[in-house]
PDB file of N, CA, C and O in Angstrom:
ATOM      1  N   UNK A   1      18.331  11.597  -0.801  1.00  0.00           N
ATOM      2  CA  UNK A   1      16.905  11.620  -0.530  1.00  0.00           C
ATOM      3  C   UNK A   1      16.454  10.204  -0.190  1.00  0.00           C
ATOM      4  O   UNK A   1      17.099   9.270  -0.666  1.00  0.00           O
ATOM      5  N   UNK A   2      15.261   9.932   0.697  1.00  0.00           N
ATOM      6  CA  UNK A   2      15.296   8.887   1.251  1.00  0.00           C
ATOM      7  C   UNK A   2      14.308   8.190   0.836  1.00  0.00           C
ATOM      8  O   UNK A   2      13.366   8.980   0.771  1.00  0.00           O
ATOM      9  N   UNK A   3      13.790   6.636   0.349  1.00  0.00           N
ATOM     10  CA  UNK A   3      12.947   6.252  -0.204  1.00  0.00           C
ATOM     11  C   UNK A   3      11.575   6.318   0.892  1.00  0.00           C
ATOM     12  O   UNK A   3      11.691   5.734   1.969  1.00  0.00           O
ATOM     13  N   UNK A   4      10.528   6.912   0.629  1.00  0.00           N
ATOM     14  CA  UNK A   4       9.430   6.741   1.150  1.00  0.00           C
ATOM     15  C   UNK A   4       8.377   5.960   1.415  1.00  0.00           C
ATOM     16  O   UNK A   4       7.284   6.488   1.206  1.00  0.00           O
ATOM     17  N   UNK A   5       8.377   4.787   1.840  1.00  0.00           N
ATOM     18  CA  UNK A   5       7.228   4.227   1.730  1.00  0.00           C
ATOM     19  C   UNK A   5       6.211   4.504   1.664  1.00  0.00           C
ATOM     20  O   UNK A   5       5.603   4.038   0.701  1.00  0.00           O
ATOM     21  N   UNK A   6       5.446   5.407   2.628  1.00  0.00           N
ATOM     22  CA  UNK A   6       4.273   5.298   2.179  1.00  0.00           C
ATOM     23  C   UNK A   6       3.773   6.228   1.355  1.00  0.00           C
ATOM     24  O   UNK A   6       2.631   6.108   0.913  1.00  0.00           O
ATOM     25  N   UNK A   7       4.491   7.178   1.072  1.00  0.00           N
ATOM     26  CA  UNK A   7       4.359   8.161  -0.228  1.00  0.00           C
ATOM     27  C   UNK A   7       4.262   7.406  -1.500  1.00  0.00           C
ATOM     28  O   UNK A   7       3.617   7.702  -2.506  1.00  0.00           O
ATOM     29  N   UNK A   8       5.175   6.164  -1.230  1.00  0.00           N
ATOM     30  CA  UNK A   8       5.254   5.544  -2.723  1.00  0.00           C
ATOM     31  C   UNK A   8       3.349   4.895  -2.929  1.00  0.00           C
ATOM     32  O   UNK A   8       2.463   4.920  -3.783  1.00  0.00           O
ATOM     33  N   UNK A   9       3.561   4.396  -1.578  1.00  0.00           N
ATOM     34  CA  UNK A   9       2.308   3.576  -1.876  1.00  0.00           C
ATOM     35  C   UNK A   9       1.103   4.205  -2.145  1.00  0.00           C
ATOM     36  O   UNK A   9       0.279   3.870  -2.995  1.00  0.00           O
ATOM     37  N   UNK A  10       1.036   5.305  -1.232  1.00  0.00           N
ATOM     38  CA  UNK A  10      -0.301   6.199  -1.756  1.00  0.00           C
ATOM     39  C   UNK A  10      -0.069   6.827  -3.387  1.00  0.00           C
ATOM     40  O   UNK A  10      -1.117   6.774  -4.031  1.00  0.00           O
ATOM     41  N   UNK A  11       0.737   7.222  -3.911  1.00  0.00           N
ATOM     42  CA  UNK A  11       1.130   7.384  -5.221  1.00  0.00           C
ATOM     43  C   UNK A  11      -0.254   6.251  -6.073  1.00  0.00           C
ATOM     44  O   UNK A  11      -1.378   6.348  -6.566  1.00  0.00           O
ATOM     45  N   UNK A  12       0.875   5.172  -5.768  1.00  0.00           N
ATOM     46  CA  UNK A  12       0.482   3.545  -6.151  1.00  0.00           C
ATOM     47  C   UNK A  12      -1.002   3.670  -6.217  1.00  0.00           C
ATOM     48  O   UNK A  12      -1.603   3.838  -7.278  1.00  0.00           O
ATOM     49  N   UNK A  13      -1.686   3.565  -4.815  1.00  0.00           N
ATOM     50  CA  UNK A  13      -3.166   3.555  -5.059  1.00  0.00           C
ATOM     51  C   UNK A  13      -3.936   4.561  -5.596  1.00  0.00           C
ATOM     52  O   UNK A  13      -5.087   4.334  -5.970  1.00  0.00           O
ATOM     53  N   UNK A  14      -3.387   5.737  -5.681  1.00  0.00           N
ATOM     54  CA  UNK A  14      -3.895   6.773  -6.461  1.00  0.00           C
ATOM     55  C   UNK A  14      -4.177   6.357  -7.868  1.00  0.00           C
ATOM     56  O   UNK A  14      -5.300   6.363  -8.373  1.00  0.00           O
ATOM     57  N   UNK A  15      -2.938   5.950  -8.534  1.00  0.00           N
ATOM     58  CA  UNK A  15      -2.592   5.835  -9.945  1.00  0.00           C
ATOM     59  C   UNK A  15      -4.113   4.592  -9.987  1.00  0.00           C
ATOM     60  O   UNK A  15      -5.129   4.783 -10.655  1.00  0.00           O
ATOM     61  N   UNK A  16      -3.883   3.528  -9.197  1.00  0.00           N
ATOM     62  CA  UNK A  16      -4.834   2.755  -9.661  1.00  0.00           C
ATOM     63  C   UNK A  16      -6.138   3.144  -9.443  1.00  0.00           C
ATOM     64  O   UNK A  16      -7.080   2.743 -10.127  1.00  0.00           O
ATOM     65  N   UNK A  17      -6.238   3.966  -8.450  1.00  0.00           N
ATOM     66  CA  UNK A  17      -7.972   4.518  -8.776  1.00  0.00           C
ATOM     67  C   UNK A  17      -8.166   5.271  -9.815  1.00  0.00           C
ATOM     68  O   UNK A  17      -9.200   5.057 -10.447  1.00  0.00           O
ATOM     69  N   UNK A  18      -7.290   6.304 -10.265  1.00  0.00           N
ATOM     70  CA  UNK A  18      -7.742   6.804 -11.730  1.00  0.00           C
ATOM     71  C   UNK A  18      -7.558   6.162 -12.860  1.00  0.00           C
ATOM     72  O   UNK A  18      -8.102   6.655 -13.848  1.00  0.00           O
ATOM     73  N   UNK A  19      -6.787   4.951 -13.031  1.00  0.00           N
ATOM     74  CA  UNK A  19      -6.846   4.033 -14.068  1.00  0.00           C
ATOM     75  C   UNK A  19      -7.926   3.858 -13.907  1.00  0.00           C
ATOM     76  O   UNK A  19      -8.615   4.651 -14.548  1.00  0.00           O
ATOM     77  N   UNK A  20      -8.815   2.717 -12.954  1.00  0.00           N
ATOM     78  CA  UNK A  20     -10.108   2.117 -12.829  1.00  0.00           C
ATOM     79  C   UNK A  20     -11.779   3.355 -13.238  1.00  0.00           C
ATOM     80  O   UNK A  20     -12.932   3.142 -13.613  1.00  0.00           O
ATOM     81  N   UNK A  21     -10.923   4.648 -12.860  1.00  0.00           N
ATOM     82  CA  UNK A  21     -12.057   5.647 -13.166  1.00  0.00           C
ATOM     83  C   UNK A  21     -11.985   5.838 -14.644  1.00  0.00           C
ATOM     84  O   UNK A  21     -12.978   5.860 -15.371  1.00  0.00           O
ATOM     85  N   UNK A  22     -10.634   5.989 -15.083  1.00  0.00           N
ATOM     86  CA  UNK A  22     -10.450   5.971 -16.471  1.00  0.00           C
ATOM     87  C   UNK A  22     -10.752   5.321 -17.103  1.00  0.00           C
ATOM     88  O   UNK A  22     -11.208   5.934 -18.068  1.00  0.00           O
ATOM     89  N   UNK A  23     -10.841   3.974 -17.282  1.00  0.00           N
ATOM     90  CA  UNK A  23     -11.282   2.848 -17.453  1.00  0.00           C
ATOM     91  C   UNK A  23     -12.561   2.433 -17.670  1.00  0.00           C
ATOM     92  O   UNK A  23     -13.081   1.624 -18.438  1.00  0.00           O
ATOM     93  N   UNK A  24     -13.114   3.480 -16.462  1.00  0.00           N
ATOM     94  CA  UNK A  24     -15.080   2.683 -16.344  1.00  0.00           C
ATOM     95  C   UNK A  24     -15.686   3.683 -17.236  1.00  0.00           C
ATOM     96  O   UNK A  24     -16.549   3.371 -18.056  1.00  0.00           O
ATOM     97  N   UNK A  25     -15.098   5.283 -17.037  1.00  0.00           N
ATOM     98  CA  UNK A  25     -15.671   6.160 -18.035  1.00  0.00           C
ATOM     99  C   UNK A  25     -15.319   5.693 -19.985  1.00  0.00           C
ATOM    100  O   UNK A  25     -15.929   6.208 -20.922  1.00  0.00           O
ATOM    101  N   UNK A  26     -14.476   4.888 -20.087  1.00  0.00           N
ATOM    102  CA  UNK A  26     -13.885   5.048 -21.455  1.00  0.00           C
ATOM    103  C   UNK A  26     -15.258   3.853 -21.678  1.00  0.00           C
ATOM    104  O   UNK A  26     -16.184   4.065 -22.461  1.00  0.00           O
ATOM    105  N   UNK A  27     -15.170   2.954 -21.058  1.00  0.00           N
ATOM    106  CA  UNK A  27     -16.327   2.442 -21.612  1.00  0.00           C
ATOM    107  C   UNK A  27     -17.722   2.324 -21.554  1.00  0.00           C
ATOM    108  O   UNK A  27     -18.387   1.513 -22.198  1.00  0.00           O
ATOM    109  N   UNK A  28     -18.198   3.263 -20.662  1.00  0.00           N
ATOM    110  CA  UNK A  28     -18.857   4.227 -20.638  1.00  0.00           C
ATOM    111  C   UNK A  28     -19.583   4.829 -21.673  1.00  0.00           C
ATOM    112  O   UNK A  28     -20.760   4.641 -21.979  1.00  0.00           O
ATOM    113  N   UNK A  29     -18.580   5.729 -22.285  1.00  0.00           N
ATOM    114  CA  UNK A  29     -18.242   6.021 -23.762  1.00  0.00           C
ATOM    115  C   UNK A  29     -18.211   5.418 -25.000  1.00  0.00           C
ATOM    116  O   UNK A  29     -18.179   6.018 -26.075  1.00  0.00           O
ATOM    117  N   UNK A  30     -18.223   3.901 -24.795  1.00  0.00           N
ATOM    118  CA  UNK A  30     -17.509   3.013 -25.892  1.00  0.00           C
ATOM    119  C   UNK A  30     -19.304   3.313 -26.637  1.00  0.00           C
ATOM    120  O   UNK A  30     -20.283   3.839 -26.107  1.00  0.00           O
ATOM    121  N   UNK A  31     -19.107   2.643 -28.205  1.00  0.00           N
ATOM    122  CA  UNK A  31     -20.018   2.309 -29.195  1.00  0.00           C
ATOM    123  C   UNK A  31     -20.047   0.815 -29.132  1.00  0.00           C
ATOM    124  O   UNK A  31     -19.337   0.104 -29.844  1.00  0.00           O
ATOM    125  N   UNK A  32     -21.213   0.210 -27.922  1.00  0.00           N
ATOM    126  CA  UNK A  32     -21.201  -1.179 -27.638  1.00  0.00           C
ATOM    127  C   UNK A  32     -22.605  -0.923 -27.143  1.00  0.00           C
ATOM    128  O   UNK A  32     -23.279   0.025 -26.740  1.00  0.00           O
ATOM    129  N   UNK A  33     -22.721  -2.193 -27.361  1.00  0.00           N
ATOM    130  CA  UNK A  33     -24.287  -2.911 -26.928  1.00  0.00           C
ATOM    131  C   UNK A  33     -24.278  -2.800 -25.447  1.00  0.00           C
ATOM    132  O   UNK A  33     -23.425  -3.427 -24.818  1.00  0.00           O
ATOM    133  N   UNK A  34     -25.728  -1.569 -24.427  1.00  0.00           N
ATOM    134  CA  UNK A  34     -25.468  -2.389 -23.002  1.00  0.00           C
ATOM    135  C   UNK A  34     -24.597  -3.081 -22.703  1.00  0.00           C
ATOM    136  O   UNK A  34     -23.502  -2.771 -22.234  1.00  0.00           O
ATOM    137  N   UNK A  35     -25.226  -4.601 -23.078  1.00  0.00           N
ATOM    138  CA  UNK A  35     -24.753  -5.420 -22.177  1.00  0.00           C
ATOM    139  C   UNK A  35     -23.643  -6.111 -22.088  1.00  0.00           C
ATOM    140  O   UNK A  35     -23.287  -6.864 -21.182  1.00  0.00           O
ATOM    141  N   UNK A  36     -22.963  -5.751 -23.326  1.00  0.00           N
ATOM    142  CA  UNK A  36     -21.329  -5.932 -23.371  1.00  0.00           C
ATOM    143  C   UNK A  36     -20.597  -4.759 -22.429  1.00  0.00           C
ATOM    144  O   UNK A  36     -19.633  -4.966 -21.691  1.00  0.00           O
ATOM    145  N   UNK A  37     -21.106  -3.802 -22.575  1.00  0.00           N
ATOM    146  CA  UNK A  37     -20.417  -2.604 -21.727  1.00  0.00           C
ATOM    147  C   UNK A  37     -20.583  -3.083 -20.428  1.00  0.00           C
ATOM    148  O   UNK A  37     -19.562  -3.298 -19.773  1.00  0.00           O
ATOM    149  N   UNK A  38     -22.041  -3.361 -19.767  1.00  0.00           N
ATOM    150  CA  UNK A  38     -21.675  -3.909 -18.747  1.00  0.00           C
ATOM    151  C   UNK A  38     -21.154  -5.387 -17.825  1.00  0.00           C
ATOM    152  O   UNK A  38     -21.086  -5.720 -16.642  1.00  0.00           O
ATOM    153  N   UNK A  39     -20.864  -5.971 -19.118  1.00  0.00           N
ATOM    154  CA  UNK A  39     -19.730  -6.995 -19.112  1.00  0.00           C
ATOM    155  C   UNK A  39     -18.585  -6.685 -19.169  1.00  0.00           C
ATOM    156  O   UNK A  39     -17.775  -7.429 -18.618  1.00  0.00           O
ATOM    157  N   UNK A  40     -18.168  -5.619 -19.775  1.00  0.00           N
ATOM    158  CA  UNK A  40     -16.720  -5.269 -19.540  1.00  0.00           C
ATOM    159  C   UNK A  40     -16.814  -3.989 -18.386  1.00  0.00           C
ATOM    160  O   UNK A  40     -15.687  -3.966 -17.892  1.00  0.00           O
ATOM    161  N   UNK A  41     -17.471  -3.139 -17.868  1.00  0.00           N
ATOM    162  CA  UNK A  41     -17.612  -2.546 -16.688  1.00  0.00           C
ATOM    163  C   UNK A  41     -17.559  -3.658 -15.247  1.00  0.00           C
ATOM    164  O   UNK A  41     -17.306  -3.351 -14.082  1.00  0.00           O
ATOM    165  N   UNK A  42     -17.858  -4.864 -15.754  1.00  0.00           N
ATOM    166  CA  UNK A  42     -17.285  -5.939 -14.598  1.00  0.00           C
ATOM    167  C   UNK A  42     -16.164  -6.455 -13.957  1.00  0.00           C
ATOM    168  O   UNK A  42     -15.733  -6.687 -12.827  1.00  0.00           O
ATOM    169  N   UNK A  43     -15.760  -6.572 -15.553  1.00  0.00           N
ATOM    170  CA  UNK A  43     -14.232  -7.287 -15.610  1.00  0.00           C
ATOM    171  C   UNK A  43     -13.210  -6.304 -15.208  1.00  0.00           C
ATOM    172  O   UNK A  43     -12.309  -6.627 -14.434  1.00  0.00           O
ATOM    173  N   UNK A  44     -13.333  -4.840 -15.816  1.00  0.00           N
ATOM    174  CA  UNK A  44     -12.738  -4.130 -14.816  1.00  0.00           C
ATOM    175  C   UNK A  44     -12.666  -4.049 -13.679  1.00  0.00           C
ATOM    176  O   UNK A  44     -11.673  -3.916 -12.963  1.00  0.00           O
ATOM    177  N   UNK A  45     -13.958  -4.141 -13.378  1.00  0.00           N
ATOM    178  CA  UNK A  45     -14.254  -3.658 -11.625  1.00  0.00           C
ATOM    179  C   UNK A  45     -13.621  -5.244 -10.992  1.00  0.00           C
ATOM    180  O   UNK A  45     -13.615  -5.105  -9.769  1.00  0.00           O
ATOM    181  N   UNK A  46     -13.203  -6.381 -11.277  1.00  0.00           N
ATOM    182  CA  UNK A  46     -12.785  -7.263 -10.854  1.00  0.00           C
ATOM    183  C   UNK A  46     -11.370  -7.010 -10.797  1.00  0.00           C
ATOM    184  O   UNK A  46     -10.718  -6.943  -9.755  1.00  0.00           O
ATOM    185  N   UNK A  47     -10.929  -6.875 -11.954  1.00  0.00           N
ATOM    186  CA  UNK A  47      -9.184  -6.578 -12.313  1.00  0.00           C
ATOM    187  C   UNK A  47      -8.440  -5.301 -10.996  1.00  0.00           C
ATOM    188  O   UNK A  47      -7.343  -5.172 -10.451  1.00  0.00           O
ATOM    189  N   UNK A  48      -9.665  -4.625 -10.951  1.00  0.00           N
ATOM    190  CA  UNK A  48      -9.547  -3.781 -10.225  1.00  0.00           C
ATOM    191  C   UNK A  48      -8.985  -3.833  -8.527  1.00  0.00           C
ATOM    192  O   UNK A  48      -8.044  -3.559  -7.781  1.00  0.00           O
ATOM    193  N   UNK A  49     -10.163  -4.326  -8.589  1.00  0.00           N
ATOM    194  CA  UNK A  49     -10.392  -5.230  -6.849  1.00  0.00           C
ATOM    195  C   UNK A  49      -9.229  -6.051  -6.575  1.00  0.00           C
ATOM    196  O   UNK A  49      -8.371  -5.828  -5.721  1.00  0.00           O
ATOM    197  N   UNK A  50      -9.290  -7.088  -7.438  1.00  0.00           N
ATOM    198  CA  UNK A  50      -7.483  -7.418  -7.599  1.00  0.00           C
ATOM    199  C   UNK A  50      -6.200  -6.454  -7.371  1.00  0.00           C
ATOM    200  O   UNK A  50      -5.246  -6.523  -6.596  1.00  0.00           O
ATOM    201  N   UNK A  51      -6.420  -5.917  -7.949  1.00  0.00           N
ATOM    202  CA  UNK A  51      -4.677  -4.342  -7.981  1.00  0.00           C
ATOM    203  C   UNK A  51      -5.370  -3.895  -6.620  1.00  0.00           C
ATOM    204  O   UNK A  51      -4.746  -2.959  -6.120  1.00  0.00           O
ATOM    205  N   UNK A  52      -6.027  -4.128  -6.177  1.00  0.00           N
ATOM    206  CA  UNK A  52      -6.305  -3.379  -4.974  1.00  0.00           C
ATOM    207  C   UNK A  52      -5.454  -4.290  -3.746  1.00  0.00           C
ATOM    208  O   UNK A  52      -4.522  -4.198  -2.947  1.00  0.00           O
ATOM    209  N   UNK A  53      -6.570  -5.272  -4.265  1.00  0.00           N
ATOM    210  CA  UNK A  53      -6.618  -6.270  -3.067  1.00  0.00           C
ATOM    211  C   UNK A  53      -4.679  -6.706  -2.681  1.00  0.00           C
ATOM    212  O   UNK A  53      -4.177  -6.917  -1.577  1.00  0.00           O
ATOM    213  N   UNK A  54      -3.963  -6.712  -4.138  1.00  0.00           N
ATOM    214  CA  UNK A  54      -2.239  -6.974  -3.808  1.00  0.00           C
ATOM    215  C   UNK A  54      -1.623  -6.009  -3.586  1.00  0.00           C
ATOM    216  O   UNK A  54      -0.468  -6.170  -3.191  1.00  0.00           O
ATOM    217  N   UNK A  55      -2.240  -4.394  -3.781  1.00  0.00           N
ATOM    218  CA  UNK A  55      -1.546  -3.185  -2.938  1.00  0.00           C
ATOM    219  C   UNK A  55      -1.837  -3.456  -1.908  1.00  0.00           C
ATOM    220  O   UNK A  55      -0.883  -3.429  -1.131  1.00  0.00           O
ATOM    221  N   UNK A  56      -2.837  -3.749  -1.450  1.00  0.00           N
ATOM    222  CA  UNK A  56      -3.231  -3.598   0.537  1.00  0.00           C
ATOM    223  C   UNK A  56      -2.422  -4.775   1.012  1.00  0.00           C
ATOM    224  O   UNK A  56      -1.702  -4.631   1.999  1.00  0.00           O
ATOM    225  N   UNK A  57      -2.475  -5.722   0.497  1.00  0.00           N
ATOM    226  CA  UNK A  57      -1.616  -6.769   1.194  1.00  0.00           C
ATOM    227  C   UNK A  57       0.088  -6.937   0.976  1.00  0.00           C
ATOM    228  O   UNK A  57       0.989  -7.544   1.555  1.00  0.00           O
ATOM    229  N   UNK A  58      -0.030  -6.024  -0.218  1.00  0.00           N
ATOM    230  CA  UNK A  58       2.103  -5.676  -0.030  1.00  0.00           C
ATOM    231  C   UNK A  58       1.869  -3.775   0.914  1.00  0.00           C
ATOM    232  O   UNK A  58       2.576  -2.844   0.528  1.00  0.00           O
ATOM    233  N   UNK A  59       1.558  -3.712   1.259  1.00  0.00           N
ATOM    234  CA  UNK A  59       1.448  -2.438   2.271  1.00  0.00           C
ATOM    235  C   UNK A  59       1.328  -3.291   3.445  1.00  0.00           C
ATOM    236  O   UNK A  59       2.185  -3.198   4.324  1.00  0.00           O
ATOM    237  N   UNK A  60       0.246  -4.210   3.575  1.00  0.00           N
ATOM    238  CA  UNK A  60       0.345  -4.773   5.494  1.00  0.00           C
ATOM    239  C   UNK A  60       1.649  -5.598   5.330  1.00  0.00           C
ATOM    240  O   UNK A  60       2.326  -5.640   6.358  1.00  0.00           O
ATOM    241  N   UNK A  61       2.139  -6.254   4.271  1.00  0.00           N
ATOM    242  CA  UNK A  61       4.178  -6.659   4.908  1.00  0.00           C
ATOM    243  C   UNK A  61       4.707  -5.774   5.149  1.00  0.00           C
ATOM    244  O   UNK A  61       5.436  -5.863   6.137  1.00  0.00           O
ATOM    245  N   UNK A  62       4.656  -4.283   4.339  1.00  0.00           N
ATOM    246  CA  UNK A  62       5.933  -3.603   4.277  1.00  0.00           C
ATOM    247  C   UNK A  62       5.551  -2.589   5.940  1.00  0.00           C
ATOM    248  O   UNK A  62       6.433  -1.998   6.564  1.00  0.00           O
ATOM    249  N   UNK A  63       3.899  -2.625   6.401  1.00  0.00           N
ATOM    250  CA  UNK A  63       3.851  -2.394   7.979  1.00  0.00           C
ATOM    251  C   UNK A  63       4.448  -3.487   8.483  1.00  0.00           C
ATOM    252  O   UNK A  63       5.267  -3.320   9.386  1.00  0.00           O
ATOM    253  N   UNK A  64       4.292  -4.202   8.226  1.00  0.00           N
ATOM    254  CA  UNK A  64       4.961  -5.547   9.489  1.00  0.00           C
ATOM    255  C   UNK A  64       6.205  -5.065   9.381  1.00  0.00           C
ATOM    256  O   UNK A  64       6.584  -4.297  10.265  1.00  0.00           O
ATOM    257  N   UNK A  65       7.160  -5.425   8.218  1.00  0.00           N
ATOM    258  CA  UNK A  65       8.774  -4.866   7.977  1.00  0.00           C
ATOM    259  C   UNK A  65       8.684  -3.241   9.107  1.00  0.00           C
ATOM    260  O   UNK A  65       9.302  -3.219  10.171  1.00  0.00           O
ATOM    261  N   UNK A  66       8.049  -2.327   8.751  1.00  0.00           N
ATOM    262  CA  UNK A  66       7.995  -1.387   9.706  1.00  0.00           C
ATOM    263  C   UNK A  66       8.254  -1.351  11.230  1.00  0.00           C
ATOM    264  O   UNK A  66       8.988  -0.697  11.972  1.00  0.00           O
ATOM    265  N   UNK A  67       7.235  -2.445  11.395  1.00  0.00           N
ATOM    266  CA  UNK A  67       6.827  -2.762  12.873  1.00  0.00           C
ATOM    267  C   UNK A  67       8.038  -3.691  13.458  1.00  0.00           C
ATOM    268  O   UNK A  67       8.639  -3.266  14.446  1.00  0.00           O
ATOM    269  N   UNK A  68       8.351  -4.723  12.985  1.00  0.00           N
ATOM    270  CA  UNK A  68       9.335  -5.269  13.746  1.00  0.00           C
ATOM    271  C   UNK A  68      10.907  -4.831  13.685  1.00  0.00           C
ATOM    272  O   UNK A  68      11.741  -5.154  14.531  1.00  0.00           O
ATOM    273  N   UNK A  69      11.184  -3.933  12.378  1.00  0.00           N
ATOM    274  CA  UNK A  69      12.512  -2.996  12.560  1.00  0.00           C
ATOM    275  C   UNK A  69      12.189  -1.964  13.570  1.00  0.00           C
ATOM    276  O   UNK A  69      13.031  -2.011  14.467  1.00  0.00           O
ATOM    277  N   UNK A  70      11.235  -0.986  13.788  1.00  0.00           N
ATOM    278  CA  UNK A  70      11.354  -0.500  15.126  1.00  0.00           C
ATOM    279  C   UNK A  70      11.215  -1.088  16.225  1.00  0.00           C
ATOM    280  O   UNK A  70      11.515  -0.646  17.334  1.00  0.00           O
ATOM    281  N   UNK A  71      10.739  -2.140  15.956  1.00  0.00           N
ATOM    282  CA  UNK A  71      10.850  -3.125  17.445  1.00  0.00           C
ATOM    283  C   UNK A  71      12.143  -3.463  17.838  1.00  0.00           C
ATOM    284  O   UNK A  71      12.441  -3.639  19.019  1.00  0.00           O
ATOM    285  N   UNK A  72      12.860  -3.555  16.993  1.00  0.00           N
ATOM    286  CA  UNK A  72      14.445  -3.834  17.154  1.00  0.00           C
ATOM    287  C   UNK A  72      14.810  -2.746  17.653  1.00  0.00           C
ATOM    288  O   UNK A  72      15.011  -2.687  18.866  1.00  0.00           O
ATOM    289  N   UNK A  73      14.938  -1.917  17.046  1.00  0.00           N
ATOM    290  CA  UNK A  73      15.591  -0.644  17.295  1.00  0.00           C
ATOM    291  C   UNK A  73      14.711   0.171  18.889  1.00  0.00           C
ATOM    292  O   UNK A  73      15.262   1.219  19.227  1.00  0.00           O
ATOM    293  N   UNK A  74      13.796  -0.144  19.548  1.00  0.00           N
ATOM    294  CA  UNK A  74      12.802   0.250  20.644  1.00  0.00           C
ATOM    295  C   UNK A  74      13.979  -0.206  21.572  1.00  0.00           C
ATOM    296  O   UNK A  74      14.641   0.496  22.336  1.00  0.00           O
ATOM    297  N   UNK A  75      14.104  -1.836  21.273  1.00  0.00           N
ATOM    298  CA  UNK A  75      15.000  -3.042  22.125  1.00  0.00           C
ATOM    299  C   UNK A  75      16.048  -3.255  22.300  1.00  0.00           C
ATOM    300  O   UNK A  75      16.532  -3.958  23.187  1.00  0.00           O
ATOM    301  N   UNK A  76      16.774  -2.449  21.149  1.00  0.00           N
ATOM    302  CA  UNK A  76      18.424  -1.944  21.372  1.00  0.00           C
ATOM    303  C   UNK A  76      18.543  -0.384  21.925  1.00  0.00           C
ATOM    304  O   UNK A  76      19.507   0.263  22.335  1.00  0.00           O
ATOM    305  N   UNK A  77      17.302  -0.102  21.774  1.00  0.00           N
ATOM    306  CA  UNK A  77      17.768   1.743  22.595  1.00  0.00           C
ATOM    307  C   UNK A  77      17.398   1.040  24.123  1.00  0.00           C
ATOM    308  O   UNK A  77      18.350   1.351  24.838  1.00  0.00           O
ATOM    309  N   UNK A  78      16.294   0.118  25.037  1.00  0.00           N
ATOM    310  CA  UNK A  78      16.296   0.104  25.729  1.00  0.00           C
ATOM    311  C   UNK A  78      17.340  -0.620  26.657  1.00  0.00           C
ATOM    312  O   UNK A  78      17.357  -0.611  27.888  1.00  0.00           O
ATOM    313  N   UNK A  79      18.250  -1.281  25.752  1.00  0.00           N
ATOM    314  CA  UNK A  79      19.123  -1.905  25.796  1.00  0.00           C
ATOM    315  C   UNK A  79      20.662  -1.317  26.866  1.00  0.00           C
ATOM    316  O   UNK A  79      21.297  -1.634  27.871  1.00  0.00           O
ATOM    317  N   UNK A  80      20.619  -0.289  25.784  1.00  0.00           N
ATOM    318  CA  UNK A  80      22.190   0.758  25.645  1.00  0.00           C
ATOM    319  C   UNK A  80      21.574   1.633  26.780  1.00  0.00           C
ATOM    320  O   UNK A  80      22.436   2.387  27.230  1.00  0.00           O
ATOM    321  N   UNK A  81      20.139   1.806  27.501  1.00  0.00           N
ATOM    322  CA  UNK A  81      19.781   2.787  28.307  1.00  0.00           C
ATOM    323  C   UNK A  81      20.297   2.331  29.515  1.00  0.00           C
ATOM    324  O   UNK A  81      21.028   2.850  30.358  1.00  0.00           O
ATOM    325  N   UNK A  82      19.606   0.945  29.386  1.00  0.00           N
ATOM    326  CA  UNK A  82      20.200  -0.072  30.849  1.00  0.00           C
ATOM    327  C   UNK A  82      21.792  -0.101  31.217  1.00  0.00           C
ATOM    328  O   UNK A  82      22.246  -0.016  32.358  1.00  0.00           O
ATOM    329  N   UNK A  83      22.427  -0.218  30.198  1.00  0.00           N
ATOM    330  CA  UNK A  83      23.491  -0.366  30.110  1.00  0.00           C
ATOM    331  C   UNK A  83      24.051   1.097  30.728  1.00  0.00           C
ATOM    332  O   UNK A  83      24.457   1.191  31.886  1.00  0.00           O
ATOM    333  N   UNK A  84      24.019   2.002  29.971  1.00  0.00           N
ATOM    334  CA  UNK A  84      24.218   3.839  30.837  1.00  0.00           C
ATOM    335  C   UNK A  84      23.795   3.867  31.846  1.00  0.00           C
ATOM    336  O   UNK A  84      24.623   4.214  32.689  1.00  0.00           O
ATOM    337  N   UNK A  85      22.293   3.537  32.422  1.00  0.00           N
ATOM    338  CA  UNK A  85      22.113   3.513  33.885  1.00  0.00           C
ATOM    339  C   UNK A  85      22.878   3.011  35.110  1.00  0.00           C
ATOM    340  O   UNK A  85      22.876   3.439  36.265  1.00  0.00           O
ATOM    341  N   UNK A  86      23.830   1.525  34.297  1.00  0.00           N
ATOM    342  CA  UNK A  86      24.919   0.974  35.081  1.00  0.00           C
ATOM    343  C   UNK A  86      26.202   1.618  34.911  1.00  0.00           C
ATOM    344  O   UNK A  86      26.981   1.481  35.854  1.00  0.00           O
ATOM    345  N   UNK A  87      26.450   2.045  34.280  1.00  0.00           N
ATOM    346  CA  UNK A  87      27.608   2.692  34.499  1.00  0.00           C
ATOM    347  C   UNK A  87      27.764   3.884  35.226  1.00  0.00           C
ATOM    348  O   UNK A  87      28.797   4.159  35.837  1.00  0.00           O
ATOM    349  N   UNK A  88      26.526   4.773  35.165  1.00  0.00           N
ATOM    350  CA  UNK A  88      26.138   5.985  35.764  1.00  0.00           C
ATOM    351  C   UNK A  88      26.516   5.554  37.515  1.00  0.00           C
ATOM    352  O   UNK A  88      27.279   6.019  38.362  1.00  0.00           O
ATOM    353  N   UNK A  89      25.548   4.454  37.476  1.00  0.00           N
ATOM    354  CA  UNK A  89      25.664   4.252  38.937  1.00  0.00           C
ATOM    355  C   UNK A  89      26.278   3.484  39.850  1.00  0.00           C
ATOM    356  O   UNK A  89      26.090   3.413  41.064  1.00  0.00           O
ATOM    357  N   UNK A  90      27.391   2.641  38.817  1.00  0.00           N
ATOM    358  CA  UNK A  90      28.308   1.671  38.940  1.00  0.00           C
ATOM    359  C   UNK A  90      29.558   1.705  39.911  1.00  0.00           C
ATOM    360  O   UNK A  90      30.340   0.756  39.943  1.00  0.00           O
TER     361      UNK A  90
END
């Protein structure tokens, strides 16, 4: 079975949006003063933005890794085509 990228990754951001939902409701819930709750409804939502912000940017390498291995592989099929066309007509 073959590793998936982007299955993994949507997984990935899934998990972290229901942590962060999990998260905002639990304290939500908590037995705290306002304005501590919404001091810690911050710090989440920061921590958050963070796990976000280093999934999206290890997803645009692992597109680049994407993008320039099929670029290789575009440039060696057009390669081996040229190459058959000469022999075809050689």
């Amino acid at each position: 079975m073959a590793f998936d990228t982007e299955e993994y990754t949507s997984n990935a951001l899934w998990f972290l949006a229901g942590a962060a939902v999990g998260a905002t409701l639990a304290l939500l819930f908590a037995p705290a003063p306002g304005h501590v709750t919404r001091r810690k409804i911050r710090h989440a939502g920061r921590r958050g933005l963070i796990a976000a912000e280093r999934a999206g940017e290890e997803l645009m390498e692992k597109g680049r890794d994407i993008y320039e291995k099929g670029k290789q592989v575009a440039d060696e099929a057009a390669e081996l085509f040229e190459r058959g066309k000469k022999l075809v007509e050689g």
